[in-house]
C-alpha positions as CSV (number, residue, x, y, z in Angstrom):
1,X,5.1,-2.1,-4.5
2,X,6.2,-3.3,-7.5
3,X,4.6,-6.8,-9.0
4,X,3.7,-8.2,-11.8
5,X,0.0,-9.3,-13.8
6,X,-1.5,-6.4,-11.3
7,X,-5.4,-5.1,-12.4
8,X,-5.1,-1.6,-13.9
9,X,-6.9,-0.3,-10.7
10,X,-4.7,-1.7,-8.2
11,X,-1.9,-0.1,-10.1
12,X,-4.2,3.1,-10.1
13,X,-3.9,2.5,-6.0
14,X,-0.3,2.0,-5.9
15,X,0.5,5.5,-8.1
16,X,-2.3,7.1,-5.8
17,X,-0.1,5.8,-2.3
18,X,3.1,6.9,-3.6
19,X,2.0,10.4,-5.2
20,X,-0.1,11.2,-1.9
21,X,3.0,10.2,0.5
22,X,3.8,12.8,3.6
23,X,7.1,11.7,3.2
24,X,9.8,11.9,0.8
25,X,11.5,8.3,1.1
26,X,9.2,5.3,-0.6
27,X,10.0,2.1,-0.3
28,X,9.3,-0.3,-3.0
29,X,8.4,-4.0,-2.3
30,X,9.4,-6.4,-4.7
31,X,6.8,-9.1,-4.8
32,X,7.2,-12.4,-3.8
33,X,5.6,-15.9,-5.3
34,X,4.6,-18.1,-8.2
35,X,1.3,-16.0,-8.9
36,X,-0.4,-13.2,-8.5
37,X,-2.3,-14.2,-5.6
38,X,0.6,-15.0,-3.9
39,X,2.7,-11.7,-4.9
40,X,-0.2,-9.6,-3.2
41,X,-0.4,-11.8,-0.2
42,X,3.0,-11.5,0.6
43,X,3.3,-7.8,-0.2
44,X,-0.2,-7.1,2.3
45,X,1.5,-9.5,4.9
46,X,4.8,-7.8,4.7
47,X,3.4,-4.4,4.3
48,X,0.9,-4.6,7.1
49,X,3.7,-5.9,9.8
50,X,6.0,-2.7,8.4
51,X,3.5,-0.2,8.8
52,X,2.6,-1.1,12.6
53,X,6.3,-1.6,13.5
54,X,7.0,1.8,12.0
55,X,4.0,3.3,14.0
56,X,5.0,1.9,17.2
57,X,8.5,3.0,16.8
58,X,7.3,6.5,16.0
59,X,4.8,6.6,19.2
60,X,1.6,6.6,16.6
61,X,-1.9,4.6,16.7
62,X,-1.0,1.8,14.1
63,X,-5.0,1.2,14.2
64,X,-6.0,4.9,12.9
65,X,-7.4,4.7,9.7
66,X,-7.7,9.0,9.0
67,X,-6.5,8.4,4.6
68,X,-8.7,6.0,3.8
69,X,-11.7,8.4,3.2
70,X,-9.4,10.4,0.8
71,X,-7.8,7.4,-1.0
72,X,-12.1,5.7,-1.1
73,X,-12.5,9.1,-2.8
74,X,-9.5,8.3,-5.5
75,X,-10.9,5.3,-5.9
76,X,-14.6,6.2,-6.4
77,X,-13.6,9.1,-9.0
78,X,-12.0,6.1,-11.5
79,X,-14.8,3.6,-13.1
């Protein structure tokens, strides 16, 4: 995802995603929208709707949630 004005952590979350992939091939989303709130609305929006589409296509549980314990863990390591 790349947009602009985001908080150092979020960036820190972005790097984390992309490093911690399964799969080679990374889109990037190019924000949309006058400010930041509206950049990361329309990337969650758009991101959300690609991920379940994807999931479906590929016969997978869009509503399984088994990497967000590892990325909580990321996240609680960085103060």
């Amino acid at each position: 995802m790349i947009c602009e004005d985001l908080d150092e952590r979020t960036d820190s979350r972005i790097a984390w995603m992309e490093e911690n992939l399964d799969r080679k091939n990374v889109w990037k989303i190019f924000c949309e929208g006058n400010t930041p709130l509206e950049r990361m609305i329309y990337a969650a929006h758009l991101s959300d709707w690609i991920s379940v589409s994807l999931a479906l296509i590929r016969g997978v549980n869009p509503t399984s949630m088994d990497p967000i314990p590892k990325l909580k863990r990321h996240l609680s390591e960085i103060q």
